[in-house]
C-alpha positions as CSV (number, residue, x, y, z in Angstrom):
1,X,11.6,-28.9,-21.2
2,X,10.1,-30.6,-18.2
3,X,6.7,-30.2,-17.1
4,X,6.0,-28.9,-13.7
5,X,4.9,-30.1,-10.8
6,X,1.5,-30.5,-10.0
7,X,1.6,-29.0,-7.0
8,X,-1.3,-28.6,-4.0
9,X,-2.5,-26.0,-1.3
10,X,-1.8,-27.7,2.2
11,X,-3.8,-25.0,4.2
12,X,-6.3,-23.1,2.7
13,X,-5.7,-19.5,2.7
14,X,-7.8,-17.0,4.7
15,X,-10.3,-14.8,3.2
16,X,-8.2,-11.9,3.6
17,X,-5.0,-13.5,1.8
18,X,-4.4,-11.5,-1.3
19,X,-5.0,-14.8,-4.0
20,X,-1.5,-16.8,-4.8
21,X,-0.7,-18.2,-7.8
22,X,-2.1,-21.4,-8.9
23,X,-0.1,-24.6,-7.3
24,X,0.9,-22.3,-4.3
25,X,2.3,-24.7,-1.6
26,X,1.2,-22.5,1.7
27,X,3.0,-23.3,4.8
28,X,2.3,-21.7,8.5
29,X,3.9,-21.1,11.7
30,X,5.2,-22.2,14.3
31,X,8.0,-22.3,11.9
32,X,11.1,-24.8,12.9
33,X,14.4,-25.6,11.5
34,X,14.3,-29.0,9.5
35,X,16.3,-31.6,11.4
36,X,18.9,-31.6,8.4
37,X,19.9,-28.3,9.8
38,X,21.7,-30.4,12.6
39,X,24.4,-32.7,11.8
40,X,24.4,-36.2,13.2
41,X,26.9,-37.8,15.3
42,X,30.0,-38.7,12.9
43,X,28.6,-37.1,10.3
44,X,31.3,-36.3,7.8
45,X,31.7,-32.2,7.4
46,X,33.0,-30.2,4.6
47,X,35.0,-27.1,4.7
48,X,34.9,-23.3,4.6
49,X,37.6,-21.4,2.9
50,X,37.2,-17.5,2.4
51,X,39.4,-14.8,0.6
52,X,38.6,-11.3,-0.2
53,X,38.1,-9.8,-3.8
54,X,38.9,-5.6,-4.7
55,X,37.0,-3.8,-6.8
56,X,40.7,-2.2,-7.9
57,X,41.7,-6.0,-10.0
58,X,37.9,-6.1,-11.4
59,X,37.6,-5.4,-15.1
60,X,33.2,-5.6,-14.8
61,X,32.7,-3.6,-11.1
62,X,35.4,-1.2,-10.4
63,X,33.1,0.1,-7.7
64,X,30.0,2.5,-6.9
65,X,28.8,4.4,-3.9
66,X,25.6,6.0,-3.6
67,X,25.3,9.7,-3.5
68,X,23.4,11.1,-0.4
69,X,21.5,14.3,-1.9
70,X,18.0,15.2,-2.4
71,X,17.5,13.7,-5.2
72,X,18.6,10.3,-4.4
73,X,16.4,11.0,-1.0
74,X,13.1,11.4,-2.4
75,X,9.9,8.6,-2.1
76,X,6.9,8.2,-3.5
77,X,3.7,7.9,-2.5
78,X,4.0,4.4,-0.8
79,X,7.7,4.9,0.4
80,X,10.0,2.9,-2.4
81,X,13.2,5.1,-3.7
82,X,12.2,7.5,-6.7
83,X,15.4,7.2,-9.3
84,X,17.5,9.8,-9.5
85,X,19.1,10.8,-12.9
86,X,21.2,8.4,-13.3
87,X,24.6,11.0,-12.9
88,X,22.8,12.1,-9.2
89,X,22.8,8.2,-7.9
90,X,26.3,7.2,-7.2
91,X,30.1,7.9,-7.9
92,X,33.2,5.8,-7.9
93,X,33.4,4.4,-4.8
94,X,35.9,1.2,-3.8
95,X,34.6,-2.0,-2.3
96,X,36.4,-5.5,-0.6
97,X,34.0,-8.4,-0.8
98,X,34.3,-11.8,1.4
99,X,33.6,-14.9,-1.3
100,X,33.8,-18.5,1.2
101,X,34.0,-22.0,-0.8
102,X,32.1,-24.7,0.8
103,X,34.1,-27.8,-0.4
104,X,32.5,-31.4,0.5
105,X,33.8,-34.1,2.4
106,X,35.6,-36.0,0.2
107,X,36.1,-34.0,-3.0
108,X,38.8,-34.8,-5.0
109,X,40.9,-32.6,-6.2
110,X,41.0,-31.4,-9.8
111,X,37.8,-33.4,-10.3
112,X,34.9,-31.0,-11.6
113,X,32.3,-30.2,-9.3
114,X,28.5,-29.5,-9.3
115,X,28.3,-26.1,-8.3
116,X,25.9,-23.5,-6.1
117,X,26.2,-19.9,-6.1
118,X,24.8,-17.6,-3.2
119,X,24.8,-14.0,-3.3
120,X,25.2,-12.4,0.1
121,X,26.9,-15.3,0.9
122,X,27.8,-14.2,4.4
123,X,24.1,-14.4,5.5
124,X,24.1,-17.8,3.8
125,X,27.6,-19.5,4.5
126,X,26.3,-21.5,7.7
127,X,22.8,-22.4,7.1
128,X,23.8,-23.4,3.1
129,X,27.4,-25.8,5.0
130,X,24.9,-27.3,7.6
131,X,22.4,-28.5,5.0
132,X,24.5,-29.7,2.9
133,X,26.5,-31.6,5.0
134,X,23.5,-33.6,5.9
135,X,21.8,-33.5,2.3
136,X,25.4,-34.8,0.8
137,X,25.8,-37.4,3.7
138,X,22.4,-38.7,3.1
139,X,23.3,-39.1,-0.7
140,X,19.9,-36.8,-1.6
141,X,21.9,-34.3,-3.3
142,X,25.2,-34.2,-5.7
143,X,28.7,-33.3,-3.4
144,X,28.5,-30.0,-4.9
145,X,30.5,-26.9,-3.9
146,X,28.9,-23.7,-2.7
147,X,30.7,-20.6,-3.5
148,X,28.9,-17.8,-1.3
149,X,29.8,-14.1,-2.8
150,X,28.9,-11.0,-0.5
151,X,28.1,-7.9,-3.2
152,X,30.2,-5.0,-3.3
153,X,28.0,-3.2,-1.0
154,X,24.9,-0.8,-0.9
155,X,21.2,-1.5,-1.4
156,X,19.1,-0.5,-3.9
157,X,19.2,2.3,-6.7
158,X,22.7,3.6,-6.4
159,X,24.6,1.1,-4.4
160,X,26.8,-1.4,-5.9
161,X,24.8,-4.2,-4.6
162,X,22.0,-2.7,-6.6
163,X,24.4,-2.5,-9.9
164,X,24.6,-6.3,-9.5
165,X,21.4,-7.6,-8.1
166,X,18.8,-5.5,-9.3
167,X,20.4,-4.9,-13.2
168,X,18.1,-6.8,-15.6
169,X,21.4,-8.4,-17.9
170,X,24.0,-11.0,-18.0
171,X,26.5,-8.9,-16.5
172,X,26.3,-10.3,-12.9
173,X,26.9,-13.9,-14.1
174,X,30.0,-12.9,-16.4
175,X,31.5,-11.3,-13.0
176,X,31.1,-14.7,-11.3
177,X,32.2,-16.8,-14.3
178,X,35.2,-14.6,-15.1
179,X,36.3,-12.7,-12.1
180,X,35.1,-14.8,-9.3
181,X,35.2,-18.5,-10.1
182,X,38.5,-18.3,-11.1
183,X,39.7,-17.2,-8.1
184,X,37.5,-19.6,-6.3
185,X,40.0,-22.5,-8.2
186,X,43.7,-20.8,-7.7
187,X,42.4,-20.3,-4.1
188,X,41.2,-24.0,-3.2
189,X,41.8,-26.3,-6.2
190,X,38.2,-26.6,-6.8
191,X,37.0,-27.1,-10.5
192,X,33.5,-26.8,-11.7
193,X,31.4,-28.8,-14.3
194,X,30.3,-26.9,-17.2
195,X,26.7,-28.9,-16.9
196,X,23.9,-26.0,-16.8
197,X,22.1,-28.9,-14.9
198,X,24.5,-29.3,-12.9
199,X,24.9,-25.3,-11.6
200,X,22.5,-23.6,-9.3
201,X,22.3,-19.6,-8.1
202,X,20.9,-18.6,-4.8
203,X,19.9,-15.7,-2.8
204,X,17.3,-13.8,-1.1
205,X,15.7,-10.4,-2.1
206,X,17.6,-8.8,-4.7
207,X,20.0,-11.6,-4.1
208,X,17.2,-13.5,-5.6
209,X,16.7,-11.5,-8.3
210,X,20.4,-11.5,-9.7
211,X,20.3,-15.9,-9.0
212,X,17.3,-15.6,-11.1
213,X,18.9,-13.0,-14.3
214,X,21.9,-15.3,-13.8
215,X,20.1,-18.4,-15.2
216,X,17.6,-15.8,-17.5
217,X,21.0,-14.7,-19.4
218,X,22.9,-17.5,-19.4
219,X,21.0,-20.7,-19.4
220,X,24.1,-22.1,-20.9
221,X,26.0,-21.6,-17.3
222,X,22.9,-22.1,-14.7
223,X,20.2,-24.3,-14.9
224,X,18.3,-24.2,-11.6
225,X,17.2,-21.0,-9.3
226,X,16.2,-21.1,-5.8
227,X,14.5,-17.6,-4.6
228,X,13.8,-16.4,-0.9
229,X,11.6,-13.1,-1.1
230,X,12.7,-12.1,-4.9
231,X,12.8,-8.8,-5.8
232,X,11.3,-9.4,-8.6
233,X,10.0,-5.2,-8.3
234,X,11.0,-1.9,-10.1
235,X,14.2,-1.1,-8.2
236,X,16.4,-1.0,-11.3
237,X,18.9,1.3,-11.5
238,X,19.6,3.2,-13.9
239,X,16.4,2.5,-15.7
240,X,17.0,0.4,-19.0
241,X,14.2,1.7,-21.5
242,X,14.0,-1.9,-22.8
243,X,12.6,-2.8,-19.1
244,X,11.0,0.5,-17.6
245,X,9.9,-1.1,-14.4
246,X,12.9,-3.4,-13.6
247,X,12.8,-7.2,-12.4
248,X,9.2,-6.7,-12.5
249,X,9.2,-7.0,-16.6
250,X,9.9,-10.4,-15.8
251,X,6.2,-11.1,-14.9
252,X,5.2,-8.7,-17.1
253,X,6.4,-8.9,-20.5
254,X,9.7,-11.2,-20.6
255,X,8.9,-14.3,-19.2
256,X,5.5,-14.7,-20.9
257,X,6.8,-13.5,-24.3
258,X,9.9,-15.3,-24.6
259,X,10.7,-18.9,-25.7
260,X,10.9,-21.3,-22.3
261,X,14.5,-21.9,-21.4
262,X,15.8,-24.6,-19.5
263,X,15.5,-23.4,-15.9
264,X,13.5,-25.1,-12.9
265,X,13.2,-22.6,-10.3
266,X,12.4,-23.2,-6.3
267,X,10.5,-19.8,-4.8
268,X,9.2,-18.5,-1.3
269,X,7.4,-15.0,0.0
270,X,6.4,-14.4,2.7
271,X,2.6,-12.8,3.4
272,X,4.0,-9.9,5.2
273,X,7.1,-9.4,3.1
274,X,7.7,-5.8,1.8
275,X,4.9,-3.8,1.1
276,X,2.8,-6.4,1.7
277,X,-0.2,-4.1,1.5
278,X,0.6,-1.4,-1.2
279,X,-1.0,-1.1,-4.6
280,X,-0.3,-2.3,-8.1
281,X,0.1,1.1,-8.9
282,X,3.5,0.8,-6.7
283,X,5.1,-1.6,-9.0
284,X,6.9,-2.7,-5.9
285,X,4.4,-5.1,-3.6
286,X,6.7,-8.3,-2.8
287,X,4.2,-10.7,-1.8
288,X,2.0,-9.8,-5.4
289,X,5.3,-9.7,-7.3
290,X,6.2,-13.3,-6.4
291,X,3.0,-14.4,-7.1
292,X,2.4,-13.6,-10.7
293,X,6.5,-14.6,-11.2
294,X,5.4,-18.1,-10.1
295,X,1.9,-17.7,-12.2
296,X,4.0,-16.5,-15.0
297,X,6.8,-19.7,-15.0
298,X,4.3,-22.0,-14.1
299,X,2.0,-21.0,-17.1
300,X,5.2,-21.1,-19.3
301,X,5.5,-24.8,-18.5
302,X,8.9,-23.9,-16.2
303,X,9.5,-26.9,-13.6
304,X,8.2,-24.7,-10.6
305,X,7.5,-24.7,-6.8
306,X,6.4,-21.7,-5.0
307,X,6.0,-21.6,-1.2
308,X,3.9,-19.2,0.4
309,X,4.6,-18.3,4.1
310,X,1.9,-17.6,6.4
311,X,3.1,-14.4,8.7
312,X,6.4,-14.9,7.3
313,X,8.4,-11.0,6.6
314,X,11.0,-10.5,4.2
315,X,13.7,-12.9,4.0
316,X,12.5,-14.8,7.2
317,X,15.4,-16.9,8.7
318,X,12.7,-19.1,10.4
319,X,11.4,-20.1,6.9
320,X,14.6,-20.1,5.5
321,X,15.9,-22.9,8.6
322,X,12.8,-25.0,8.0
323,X,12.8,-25.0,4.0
324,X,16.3,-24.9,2.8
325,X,17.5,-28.5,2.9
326,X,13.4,-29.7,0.7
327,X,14.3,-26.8,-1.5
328,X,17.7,-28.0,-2.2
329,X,16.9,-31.6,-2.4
330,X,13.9,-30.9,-4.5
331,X,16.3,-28.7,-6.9
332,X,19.1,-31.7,-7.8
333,X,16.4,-34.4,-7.3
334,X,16.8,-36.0,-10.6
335,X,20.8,-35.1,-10.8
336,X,23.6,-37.9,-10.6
337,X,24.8,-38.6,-7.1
């Protein structure tokens, strides 16, 4: 297991900040993209292929909808979902899902591949290709393919994006490594190492939560994580009694409890991301779950870095343009080229 990264504050916070975790890297507006968002002239490009996946050939996700009733309707007292039973929160319900392959310039076919997998891949597809291209050009990271899933639809308790993001098990990552990866290689002759060091997931909000249960349930498929806004909350659904209050067990009880695992993780929140200002009592504050996930990977001895964005909201695109490409890079900075 490596050590982390000693890591520095390089703006000190303001007196009103709630306190980050130790090693916080905090960064502030004006935020810009990073110039490896813009490819230079001649630059070699890679490709984007895309194809659709139903939830009528899937074995793990036939499909959920959520119910609209007035049990599924009601909040508490700071505005988050209360869980229905879990019979009153959705019925069978289909879903199509989009899945585009990012192939590099130059792959080979047949040759295995490192490989990076983003949830909500169609917010993702052009920003993830544009950095890439440059990061790959530049030799700073492995030619790696990027396979870029949307979910099967829905947010939160209920939905079947909730199902897959927000569920605290392996069940998300055996989708991907039996139902979708497959697909990703009749569909574009790409092949993909087996190297846990070598495989990263991606994704923002609960997208980040599932990259992060993805490498937490099968360190044997994914070794790295990289996390924009995790939902690392109670939005479970339906509730496992084994983790009451969702991905915020993590922080909690799991990660401090269990035996390190072979995982180096990249994280950002932003200080005005959701709920910013409620309570612990809430069990859903974004900006204070992030920051005891980093404390609690960072006192582990995980290989972490944790960005903290001054005025950044949830999932912010700006941050997102200016740190993708370091995040990346900083990811496969020891892997072969």
């Amino acid at each position: 297991m490596r050590m982390p990264l000693l890591l520095f504050a390089v703006l000190l916070p303001a007196a009103s900040d709630p306190p980050p975790a130790a090693g916080t890297i905090r960064i502030a507006p004006p935020y810009a993209d990073a110039p490896e968002m813009a490819p230079a002239a001649g630059q070699p490009r890679g490709t984007l292929h895309s194809f659709l996946l139903f939830s009528r050939d899937s074995r793990i996700y036939p499909g959920i909808r959520q119910r609209d009733t007035e049990a599924t309707r009601r909040r508490d007292p700071w505005g988050n979902r209360i869980a229905a039973p879990a019979a009153e929160q959705s019925e069978p319900g289909a879903y199509r899902r989009e899945v585009f392959v990012y192939v590099p310039a130059g792959y080979r076919p047949g040759t295995e591949a490192p490989l990076l997998v983003v949830q909500d891949g169609r917010d993702y597809a052009a920003r993830v290709a544009a950095a890439l291209d440059t990061l790959i050009a530049e030799h700073r990271v492995p030619a790696m393919v990027a396979v870029m899933i949307q979910s099967g639809g829905g947010d939160a308790q209920g939905s079947q994006r909730g199902l897959e993001y927000d569920t605290l098990s392996g069940r998300y990552a055996e989708f991907v490594e039996e139902e979708v990866l497959p697909q990703v290689t009749r569909h574009t002759g790409v092949r993909f190492t087996r190297d846990p060091a070598g495989r990263a997931a991606m994704g923002g909000s609960s997208g980040a939560a599932a990259a992060f249960s993805m490498a937490w349930f099968h360190p044997e498929w994914y070794g790295k994580v990289l996390s924009y806004s995790g939902t690392f909350v109670n939005q479970a659904s339906p509730v496992d009694p084994a983790t009451p209050h969702g991905a915020w067990d993590y922080h909690a009880r799991l990660i401090p409890t269990a035996r390190a695992k072979p995982i180096r993780v990249w994280m950002e929140v932003g200080e005005k991301d959701l709920h910013w200002q409620d309570p612990e009592a809430s069990f859903h504050n974004w900006p204070m779950a992030n920051d005891r996930m980093a404390a609690a990977l960072i006192a582990k001895g995980y290989d972490t870095r944790y960005v903290r964005a001054a005025g950044a909201v949830h999932v912010d695109g700006d941050v997102i343009a200016q740190t993708l490409p370091g995040a990346l890079e900083w990811l496969w900075r020891d892997y072969p080229r």
